[in-house]
N, C-alpha and C positions, 0 to 999 in steps of 0.2 A: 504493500500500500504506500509505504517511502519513498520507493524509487522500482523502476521494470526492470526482469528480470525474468529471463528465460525459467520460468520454476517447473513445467509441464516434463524439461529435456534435460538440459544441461546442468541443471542446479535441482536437479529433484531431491536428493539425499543431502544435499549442502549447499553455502550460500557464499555467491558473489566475494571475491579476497577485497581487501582496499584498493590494491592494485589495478580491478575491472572497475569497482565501482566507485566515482569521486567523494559519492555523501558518505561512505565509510570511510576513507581516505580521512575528511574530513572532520569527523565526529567520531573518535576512537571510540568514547565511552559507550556510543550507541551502536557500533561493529562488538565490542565485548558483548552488550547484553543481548544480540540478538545472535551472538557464538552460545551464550550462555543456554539463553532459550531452546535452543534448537540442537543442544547436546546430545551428542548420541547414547551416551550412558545415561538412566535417570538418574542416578544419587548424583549427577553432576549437572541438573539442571535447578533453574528454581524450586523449592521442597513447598510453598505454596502460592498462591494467587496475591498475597496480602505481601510477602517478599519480592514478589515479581513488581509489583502493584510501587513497590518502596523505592526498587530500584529504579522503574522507568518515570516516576517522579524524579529525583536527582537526575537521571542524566536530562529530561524536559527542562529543569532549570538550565544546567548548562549551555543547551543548544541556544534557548531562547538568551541567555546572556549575551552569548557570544552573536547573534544574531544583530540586537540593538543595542548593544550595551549599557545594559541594562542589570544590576546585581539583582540576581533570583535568591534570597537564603532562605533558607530551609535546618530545621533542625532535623539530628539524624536519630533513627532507630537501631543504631549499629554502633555508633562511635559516640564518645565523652565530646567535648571539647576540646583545644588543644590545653595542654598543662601547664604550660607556657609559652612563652612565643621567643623565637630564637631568629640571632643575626640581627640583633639590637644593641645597639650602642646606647645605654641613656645617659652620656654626655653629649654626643655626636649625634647620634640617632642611628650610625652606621658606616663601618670602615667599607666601604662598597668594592672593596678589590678581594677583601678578604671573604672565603668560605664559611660557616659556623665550626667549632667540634662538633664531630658526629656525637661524641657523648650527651653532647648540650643539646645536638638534636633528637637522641633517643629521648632525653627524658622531657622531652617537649610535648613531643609528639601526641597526636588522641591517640584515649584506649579502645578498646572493645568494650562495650558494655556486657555486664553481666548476663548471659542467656535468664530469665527469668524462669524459665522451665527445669534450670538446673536445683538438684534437691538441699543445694547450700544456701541458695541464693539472699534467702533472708538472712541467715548468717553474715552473709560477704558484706550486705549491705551496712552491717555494724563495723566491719573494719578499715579504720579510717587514718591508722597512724602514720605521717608521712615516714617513718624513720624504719627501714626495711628489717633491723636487727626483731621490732618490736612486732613489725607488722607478720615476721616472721612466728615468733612464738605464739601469737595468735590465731594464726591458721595451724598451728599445732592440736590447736584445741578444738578443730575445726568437728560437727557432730559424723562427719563422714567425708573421706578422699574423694571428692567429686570433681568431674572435670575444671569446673572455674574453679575450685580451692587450688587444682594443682597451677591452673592457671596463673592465677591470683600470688602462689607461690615461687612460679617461674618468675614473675614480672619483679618480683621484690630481688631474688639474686642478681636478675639483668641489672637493677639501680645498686647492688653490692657490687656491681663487678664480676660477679660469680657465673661469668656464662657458662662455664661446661656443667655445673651445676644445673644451669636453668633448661641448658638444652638437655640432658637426661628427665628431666620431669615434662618439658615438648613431645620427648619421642616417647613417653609415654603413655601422653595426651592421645596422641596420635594413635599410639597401636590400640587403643579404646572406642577408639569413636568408627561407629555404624557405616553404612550405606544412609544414606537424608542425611546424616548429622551435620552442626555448624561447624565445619572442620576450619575454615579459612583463618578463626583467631591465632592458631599453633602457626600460621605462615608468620600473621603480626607479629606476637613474639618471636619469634625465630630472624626476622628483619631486623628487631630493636639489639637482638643480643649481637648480632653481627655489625650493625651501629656502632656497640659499645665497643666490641672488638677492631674500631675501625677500619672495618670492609665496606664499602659502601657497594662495590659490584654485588656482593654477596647478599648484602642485605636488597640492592633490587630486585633480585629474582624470586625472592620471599616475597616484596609489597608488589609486584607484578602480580603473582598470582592472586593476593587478596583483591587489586583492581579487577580482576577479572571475575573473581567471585561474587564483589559488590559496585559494580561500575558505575552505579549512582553515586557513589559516597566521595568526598572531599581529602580525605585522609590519606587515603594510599596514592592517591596524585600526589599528594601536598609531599609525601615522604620518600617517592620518586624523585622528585623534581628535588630537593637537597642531595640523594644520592646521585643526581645527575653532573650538579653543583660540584658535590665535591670530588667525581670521576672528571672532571674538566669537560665536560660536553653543556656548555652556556646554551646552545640553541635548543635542546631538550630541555634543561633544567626551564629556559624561557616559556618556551608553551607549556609546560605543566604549571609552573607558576601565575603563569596568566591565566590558563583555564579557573583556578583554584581562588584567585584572585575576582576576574571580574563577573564568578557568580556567587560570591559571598565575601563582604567586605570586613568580616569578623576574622576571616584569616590574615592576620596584618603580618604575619610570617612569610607570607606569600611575596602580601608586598613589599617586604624588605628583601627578600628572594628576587623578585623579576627584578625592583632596580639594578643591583648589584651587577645581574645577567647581562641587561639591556645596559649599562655603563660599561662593561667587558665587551659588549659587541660594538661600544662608540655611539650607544642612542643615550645620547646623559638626557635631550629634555625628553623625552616620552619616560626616563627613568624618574626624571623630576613630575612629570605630570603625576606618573603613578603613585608617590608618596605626599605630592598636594592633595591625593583623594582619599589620604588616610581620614577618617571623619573624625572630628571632635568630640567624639563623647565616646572615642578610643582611647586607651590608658596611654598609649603610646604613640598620640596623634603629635605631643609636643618634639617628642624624638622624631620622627615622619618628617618633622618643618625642618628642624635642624639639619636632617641629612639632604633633605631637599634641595638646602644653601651649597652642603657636600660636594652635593653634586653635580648643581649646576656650575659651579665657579672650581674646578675640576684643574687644580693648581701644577697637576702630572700632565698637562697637555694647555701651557698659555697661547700657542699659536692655533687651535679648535676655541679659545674665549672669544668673548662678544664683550663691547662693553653692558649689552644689553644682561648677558650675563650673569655678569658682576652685581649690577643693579640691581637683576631680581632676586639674587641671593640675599646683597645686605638688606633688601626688605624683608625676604623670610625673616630674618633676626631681629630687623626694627620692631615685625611685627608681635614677637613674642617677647620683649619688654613688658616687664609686668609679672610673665608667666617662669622665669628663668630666671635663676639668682644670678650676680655679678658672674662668678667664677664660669658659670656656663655659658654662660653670657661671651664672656672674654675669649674661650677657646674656642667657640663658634667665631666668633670675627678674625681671630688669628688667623685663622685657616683661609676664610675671604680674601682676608687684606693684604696675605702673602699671595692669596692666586692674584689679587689685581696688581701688587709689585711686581711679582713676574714678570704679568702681561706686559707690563710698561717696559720693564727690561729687554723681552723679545723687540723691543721696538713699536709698540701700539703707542695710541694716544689716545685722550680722551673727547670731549667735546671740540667743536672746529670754533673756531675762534666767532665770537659776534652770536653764539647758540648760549641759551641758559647752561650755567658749569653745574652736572651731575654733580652728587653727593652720595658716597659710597661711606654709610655708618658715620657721615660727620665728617668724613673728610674729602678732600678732592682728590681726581684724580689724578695728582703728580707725585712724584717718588719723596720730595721731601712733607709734602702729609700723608701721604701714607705711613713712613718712617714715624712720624708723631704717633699714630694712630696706633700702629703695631708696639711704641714702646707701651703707651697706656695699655696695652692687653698685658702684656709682659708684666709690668707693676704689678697692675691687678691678680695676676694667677699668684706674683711671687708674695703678696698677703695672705692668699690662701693656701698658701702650698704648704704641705705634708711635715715636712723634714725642713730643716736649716738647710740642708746642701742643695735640695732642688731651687730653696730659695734662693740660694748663692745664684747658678746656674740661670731661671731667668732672668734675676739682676742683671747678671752679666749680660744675655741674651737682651732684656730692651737697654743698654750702655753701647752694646754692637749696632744695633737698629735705628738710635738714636739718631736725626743728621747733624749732620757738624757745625758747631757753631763757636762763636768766640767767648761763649761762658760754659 
């Protein structure tokens, strides 16, 4: 009914590759579920109408995002939330050349929610301690070894570090579970432990399978596209991150993902657009701005600057005066005010002579106010700085910076 398709002849026992047909090609998530659907084994197809029903909701949203873009969210029947969000700077908002730890992305990552039909389930529901040693001796106590207890069990070794542990109570999971059964959470675990082990190859062919199992869901994209990330393949990590992104704007992991991606492949303002639509009433909308500035005023590359730029970085930062103490404050403009030093040094200029003179954070743009401008950052960090010797250090650093004068 999506698209034609010889089904009478050529595709009577099987369907169209991506390769013949564009709208698969196109729409992974809805080539997985109609693999899925039309499985030849049944314990390998959807187990009922109301999980089928789950998944071709999720991948509808995606289509239609990606369509108008337009963010579809949806909450899942399958996955947590993420636990955190990773590849966040909140000084900066974001080193955008750097990958995350995959450690930092295991335990980010969403979980599997509890099968409800499992005979712990009420149990699990009471253990809640984040500290693995504790959450450990608790499911000790568990009324019966049931699949999510061992589950539940593995996931706590995976946050110890204890993967070969966790994988022995996986492959236990595993030699237990049926024909129907929800088998695809032993891949998620089995991805995180391999995370922790930093494999990231490893851990995709584990969240490969769960995307294939649940092609509607957000999760095994979102944790694809970081193992993409950190295999060095930026144009995959980009479309998963974008998928994940512009049909649900609660994964701000994403969005700090796809800029990073899109700044690696030389798109800094569609990297910059992406983090201006982090929303404000994200915990992490104020870091979003900051990197925003990051990235547009991109100090590794002043002959790709604009003055236009420069501009709309130090407004990011103008505008979050108020929201950001001095010290933050400070090392967001550093970073600005050295990409428009640069710039000048390559050779640029600023406004043409007889045009209103820009103002980049209060100063103009010629090297001796910039120099002013950069020492007052310098001053300021070495007030708040840590230790005497860092303070020595940027002392030193706005004394360097300073322009020369006769006093």
């Amino acid at each position: 009914m999506t698209f034609p398709f010889d089904y009478l002849r050529t595709y009577r026992a099987s369907l169209p590759t991506a390769a013949d047909e564009p709208l698969l090609a196109k729409y992974e998530s809805y080539h997985r579920f109609l693999l899925r659907a039309t499985a030849a084994g049944a314990a390998d197809r959807f187990a009922s109408a109301d999980e089928m029903r789950e998944q071709l909701t999720g991948v509808l949203r995606e289509v239609l995002a990606a369509e108008d873009g337009m963010p579809r969210p949806g909450s899942s029947t399958e996955f947590t939330t993420e636990l955190a969000s990773f590849g966040i700077d909140p000084a900066l908002g974001t080193e955008h050349a750097s990958a995350p730890a995959l450690t930092t992305v295991a335990a980010a990552l969403p979980l599997p929610k509890i099968d409800p039909d499992d005979p712990a389930a009420a149990f699990l529901a009471t253990v809640t301690s984040p500290d693995p040693a504790r959450v450990a001796d608790e499911l000790s106590h568990a009324p019966r070894s049931s699949p999510e207890v061992r589950l539940r069990m593995a996931r706590s070794h995976i946050r110890a570090g204890d993967t070969a542990a966790a994988r022995r109570l996986l492959d236990g999971v595993a030699a237990l579970t049926a024909d129907g059964d929800r088998t695809w959470p032993v891949a998620w675990y089995r991805g995180l432990a391999a995370l922790t082990d930093g494999d990231p190859v490893g851990a995709a062919a584990h969240f490969d399978h769960v995307y294939s199992a649940v092609p509607g869901e957000a999760a095994p994209k979102l944790a694809l596209a970081a193992c993409a990330e950190a295999s060095g393949d930026p144009a995959q990590a980009t479309r998963l991150y974008r998928s994940v992104w512009r049909t649900d704007f609660a994964y701000v992991s994403a969005a700090f993902g796809l800029a990073r991606s899109l700044s690696e492949a030389g798109d800094r303002h569609t990297a910059y657009d992406v983090l201006c639509a982090v929303p404000e009433t994200s915990s992490h909308h104020v870091a979003a701005r900051l990197a925003a500035a990051a990235v547009r005023a991109d100090a590794s590359a002043p002959d790709r600057l604009t003055e236009a730029d420069l501009l709309a970085a130090g407004a990011e930062i103008s505008a979050l005066d108020g929201e950001i103490d001095p010290q933050r404050r400070a090392l967001a403009a550093e970073r600005v005010l050295g990409a428009a030093l640069a710039w000048l040094r390559a050779g640029h200029t600023g406004a043409a002579a007889g045009t209103a003179e820009p103002r980049l954070l209060g100063a103009r743009l010629t090297e001796p106010d910039l120099r002013v401008a950069l020492e007052g950052c310098y001053r300021t960090l070495a007030r708040h700085a840590p230790t005497s010797s860092d303070r020595i250090t940027l002392v030193d650093k706005a004394n360097r910076i300073r322009p020369a004068t006769w006093m």
